[in-house]
C-alpha positions in Angstrom: -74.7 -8.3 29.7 -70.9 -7.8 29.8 -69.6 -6.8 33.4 -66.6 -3.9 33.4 -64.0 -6.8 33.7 -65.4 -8.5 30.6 -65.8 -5.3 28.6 -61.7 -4.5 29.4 -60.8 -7.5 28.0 -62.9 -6.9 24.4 -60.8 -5.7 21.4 -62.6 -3.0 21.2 -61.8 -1.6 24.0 -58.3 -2.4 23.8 -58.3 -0.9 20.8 -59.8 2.7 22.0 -57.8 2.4 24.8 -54.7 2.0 22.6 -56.1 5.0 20.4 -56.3 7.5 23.1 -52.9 6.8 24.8 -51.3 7.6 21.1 -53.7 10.8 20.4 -52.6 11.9 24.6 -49.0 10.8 23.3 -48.9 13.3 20.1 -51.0 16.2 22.0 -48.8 16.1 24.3 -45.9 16.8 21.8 -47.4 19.1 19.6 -48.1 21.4 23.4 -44.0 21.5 23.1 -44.3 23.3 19.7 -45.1 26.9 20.5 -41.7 26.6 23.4 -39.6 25.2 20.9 -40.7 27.4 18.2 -39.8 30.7 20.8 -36.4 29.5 21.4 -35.8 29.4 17.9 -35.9 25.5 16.3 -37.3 25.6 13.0 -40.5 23.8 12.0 -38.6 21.0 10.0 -36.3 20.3 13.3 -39.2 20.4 15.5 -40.7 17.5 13.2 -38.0 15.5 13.4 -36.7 16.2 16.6 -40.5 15.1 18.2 -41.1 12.5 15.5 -44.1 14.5 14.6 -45.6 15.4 10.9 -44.3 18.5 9.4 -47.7 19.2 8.7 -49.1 19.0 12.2 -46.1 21.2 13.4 -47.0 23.4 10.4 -50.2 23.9 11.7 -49.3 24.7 15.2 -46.8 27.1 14.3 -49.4 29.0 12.2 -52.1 28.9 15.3 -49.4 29.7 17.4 -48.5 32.8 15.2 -52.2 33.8 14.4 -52.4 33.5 18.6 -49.7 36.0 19.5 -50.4 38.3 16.8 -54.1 38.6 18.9 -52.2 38.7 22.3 -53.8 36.0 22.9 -51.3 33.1 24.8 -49.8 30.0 22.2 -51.7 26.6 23.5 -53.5 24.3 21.2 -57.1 25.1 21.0 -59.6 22.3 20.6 -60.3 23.6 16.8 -56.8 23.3 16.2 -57.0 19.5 18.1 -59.4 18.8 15.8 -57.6 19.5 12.4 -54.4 18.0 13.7 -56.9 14.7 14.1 -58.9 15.4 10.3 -55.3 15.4 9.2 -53.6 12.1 10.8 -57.0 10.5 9.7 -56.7 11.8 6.3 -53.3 10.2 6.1 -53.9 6.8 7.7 
C-alpha cells in the first residue's frame, strides 16, 4: 500500500494537483468579471485583458446580469462553475 509520500510523487497526483491550481487560477479570474464589467470594460477587453475565453466571460457577464436584475449580488455560483468547466472541457 502506497504511504502519503509515495502517493505525492505518482503522476497522478501531480497531475490533479496541477489541474486544480489552473481551475483555482481561472476561478479566480473570472470572480474579477462582474468588477470589471461595473466599471465599464467590455467583455472582449475583459478576455484579453485576463487571458480568459470570450465565452467564459460571456457567460459570467450574462449570470452576472440575470443576478442584478434579481437583486441578487454578482458572484459566480457553483452552476455557473460548472458550465465554465463543461465548456473548457468541451474545447480541450
Amino acid at each position: 500500500m502506497l504511504g502519503l509520500s509515495e502517493l505525492r510523487q505518482t503522476r497522478v497526483y501531480q497531475e490533479a494537483k496541477l489541474e486544480g491550481k489552473i481551475e483555482g487560477k481561472i476561478e479566480g479570474k473570472l470572480e474579477a468579471v462582474p468588477f470589471m464589467l461595473s466599471l465599464g470594460a467590455t467583455v472582449q477587453q475583459i478576455a484579453e485583458g485576463l487571458g480568459l475565453d470570450i465565452e467564459q466571460v460571456r457567460l459570467v457577464a450574462q449570470s452576472t446580469q440575470s443576478n442584478q436584475d434579481k437583486g441578487k449580488s454578482p458572484t459566480l455560483g457553483n452552476e455557473l462553475v460548472s458550465r465554465i468547466k463543461m465548456h473548457n472541457n468541451l474545447n480541450h
